[in-house]
N, C-alpha and C positions, 0 to 999 in steps of 0.2 A: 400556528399563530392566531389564526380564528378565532379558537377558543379560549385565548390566552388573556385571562382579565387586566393582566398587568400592561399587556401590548394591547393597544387601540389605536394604532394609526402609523404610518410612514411617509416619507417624501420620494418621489422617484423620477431620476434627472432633474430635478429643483423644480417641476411646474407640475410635477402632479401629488397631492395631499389627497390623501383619504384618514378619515380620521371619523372614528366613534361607527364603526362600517356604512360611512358613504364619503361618496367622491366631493370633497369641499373645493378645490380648485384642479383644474384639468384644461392645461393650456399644453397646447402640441406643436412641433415644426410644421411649416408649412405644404402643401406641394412643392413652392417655387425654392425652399431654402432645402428639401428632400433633393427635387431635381437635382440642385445647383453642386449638392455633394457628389451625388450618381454620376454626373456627366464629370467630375474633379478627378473621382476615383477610375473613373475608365479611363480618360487623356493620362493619370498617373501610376494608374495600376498599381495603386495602394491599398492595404486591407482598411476597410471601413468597418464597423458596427455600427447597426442602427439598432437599439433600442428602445422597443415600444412595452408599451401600459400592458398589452397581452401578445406580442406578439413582436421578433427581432429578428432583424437579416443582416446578412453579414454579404460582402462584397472583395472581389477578390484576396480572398481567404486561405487558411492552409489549405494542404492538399489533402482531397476528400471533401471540403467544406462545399456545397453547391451556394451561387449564386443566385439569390432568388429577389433581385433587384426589378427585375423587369416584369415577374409576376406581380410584384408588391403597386410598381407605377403603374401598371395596366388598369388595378381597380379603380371605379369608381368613386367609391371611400378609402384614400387612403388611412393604411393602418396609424394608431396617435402614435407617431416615436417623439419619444420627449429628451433624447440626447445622443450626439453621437462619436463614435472614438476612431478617430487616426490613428492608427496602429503604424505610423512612420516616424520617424527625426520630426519632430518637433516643430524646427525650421521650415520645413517642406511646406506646413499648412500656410497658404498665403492671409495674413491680417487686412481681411476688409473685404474680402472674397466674396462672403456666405452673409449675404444679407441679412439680417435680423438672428443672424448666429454669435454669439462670444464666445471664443477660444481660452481654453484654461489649457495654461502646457504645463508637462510632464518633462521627467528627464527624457524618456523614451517617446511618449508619444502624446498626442492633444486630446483633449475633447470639448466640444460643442454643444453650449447651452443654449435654450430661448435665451436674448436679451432680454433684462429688465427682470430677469429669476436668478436664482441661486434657492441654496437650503434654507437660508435664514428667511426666506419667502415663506415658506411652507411652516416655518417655527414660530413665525408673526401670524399667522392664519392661525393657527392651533393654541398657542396663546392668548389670541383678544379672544374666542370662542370661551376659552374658562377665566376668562376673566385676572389673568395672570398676566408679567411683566417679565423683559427679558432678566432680570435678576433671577426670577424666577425659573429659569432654562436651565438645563446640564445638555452639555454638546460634545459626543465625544467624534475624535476624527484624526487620520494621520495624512493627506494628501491636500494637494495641491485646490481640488473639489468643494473642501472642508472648511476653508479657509475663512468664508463671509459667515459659515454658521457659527464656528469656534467665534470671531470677534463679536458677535452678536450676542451671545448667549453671558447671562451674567457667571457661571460657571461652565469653564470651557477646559476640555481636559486633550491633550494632544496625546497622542499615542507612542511606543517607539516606533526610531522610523519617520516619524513627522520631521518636516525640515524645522533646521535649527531656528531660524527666525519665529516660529510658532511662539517659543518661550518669552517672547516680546507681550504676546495677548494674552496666552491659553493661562489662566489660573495654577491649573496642574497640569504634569506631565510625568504618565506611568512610566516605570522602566520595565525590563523586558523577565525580571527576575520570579 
């Protein structure tokens, strides 16, 4: 993708844009909302994922998977994780818990975004950059995640698989043929 003139840019976990190859927004969880998951998933002994910008740990995990929770809290500089996934029931994840976290659920399981981001963050940054308008956007997406970029974007294409409600915003909707 480096070289790839057509691709110049991604969003990842809705706070981090790089676009045109440099970092245009790069906002991370914090220590205390990192903690606040670590010590959730030990008391629950729930698989977590934390992924970062370079670098992802994973907490009580399959078998074989090492825990490297306690190396990651020990640094210094914690690593940027910019989202992270509950890999439990949905329900489990307590609403209001994870300070400065939103919770998007899954049928199976959640994930954890900075407040005050999503994808359409990252599509509004790259946007006003060329001088374009959300008509101007194609947004493709099938989950739960996708959901603030698909209403954003003036052409929104839901994927199969996307829940049924999608069909309410999304423009188009491929089928699987």
């Amino acid at each position: 993708l480096k070289d790839d003139p057509l691709f110049d840019g991604f969003i990842c976990g809705s706070s981090y844009v790089r676009y045109g190859g440099e970092i245009v927004e790069n906002h991370f969880l914090s220590r205390e909302i990192v903690e606040s998951v670590v010590n959730w998933g030990r008391k629950t002994g729930n698989y977590v994922f934390f992924e970062g910008v370079s670098e992802s740990f994973v907490m009580n995990g399959f078998q074989g998977s090492e825990d490297l929770c306690d190396e990651m809290l020990m640094r210094e500089n914690l690593p940027e994780i910019t989202k992270v996934t509950f890999w439990c029931k949905p329900g489990e994840v307590p609403d209001g818990y994870f300070k400065g976290l939103r919770l998007v659920r899954f049928p199976y399981y959640a994930e954890g975004i900075l407040e005050g981001w999503d994808k359409s963050s990252g599509m509004k940054i790259i946007l006003e950059r060329e001088g374009l308008t959300a008509r101007d956007a194609w947004a493709f997406g099938d989950s739960e995640n996708d959901r603030d970029m698909l209403r954003f974007a003036g052409n929104s294409v839901c994927m199969p698989g996307a829940p049924a409600d999608f069909d309410g915003f999304c423009v188009y909707r491929t089928s699987a043929k």
